[in-house]
N, C-alpha and C positions, 0 to 999 in steps of 0.2 A: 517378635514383631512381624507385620503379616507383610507378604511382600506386596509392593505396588504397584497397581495397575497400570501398564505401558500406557493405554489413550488415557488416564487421570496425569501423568507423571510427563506426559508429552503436553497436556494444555494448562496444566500448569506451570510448566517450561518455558512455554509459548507466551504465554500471560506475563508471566515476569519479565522476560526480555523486551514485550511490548512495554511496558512502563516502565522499566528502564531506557529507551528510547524516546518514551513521551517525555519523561522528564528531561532526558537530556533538550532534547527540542525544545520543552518550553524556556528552555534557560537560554535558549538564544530567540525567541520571540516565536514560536512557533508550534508544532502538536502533531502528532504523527498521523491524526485523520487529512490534519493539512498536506503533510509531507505525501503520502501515497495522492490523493484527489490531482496537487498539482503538479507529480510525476507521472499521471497516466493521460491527464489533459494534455503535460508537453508532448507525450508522444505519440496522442495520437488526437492532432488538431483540428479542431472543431467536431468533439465529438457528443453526443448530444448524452444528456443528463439519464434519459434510459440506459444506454450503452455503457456509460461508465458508473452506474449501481452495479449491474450487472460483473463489470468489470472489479471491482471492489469486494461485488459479494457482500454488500447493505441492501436494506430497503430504500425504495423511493425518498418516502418521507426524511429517513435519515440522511441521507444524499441531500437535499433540499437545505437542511439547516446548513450543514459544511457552507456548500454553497454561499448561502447568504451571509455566511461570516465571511467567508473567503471573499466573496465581492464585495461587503463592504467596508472591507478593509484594502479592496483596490486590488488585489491578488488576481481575482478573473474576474471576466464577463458575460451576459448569457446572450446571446444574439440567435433571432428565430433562422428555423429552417426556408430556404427559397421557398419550396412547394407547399411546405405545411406547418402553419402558422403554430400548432398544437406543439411542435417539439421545437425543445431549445438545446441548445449548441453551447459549449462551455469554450472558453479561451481562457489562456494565460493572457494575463495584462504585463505590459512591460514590468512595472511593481512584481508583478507574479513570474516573472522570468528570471529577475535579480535575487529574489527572495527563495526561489528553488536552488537558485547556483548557491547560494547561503548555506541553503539545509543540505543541500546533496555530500559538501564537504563533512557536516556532522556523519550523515548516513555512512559516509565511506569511514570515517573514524569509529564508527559504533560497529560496523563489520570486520574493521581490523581487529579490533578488542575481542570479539566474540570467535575469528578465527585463531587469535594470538593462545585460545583457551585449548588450542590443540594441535600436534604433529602436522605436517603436512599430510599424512598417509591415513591420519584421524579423520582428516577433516575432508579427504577424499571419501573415506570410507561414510562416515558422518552423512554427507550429501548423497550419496547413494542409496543410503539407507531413507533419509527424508524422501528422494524422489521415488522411492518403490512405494510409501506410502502414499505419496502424492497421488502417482498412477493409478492404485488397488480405489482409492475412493474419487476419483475421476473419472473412472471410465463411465458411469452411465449421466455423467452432468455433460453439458455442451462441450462438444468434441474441437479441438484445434485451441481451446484456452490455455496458453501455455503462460499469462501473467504474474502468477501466484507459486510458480513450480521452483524449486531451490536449484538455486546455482547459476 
């Protein structure tokens, strides 16, 4: 058997644990584009719909649809910028504040599971290992985004 390729074996890794997270989130009314959109709106408020693709690492377009699910299910809102009417501002709606404290407790149950899968000394070493990769294909993308980094 040939052995396997570290970047095939790492995004299909990746892949799975993401859908084992969607899944768990949609069993309690929810989706993990939802989960991420309305954990990086709560924390960093009113931040406009560029910023947070960017932030995410989607396109526009994909950004958008989230969006309009998410608002029209009451989760956020988009309200323009003072100066310029062109960019819009995303908010948590009260609904969208109740419904993150909802998902955040799955999120924290889905990261115990996934650290219960190793030593404490594994899973030091594990994250270490993730953030030296992080860093090696960061460094020439926008400097100081530390969002998406393990740990």
């Amino acid at each position: 058997m040939a052995e396997e390729r570290l970047g095939r074996t790492l995004g299909i890794t990746a892949k799975l644990v993401r859908e084992h997270f969607d899944l768990t989130l949609r069993a309690v009314g929810s989706s993990f584009p939802a989960y991420l959109l309305l954990r990086h709106a709560s924390q960093s408020p009113g931040v406009s719909q560029r910023q947070l693709a960017d932030k995410l690492g989607i396109e526009a377009p994909t950004l958008v649809r989230h969006i309009d699910r998410l608002a029209g299910d009451g989760l956020v809102e988009r309200g323009p910028h003072v100066r310029d009417r062109r960019v819009s501002h995303v908010r948590l709606t009260a609904a969208g504040r109740a419904h993150l404290e909802r998902i955040e407790v799955v999120a924290a149950e889905m990261n115990a599971e996934l650290a219960g899968l190793f030593a404490p000394s594994e899973l030091a070493a594990l994250t270490r290992y993730l953030n030296r990769i992080w860093e090696a294909y960061t460094r020439d993308t926008k400097e100081g985004d530390d969002s998406r980094r393990v740990g």
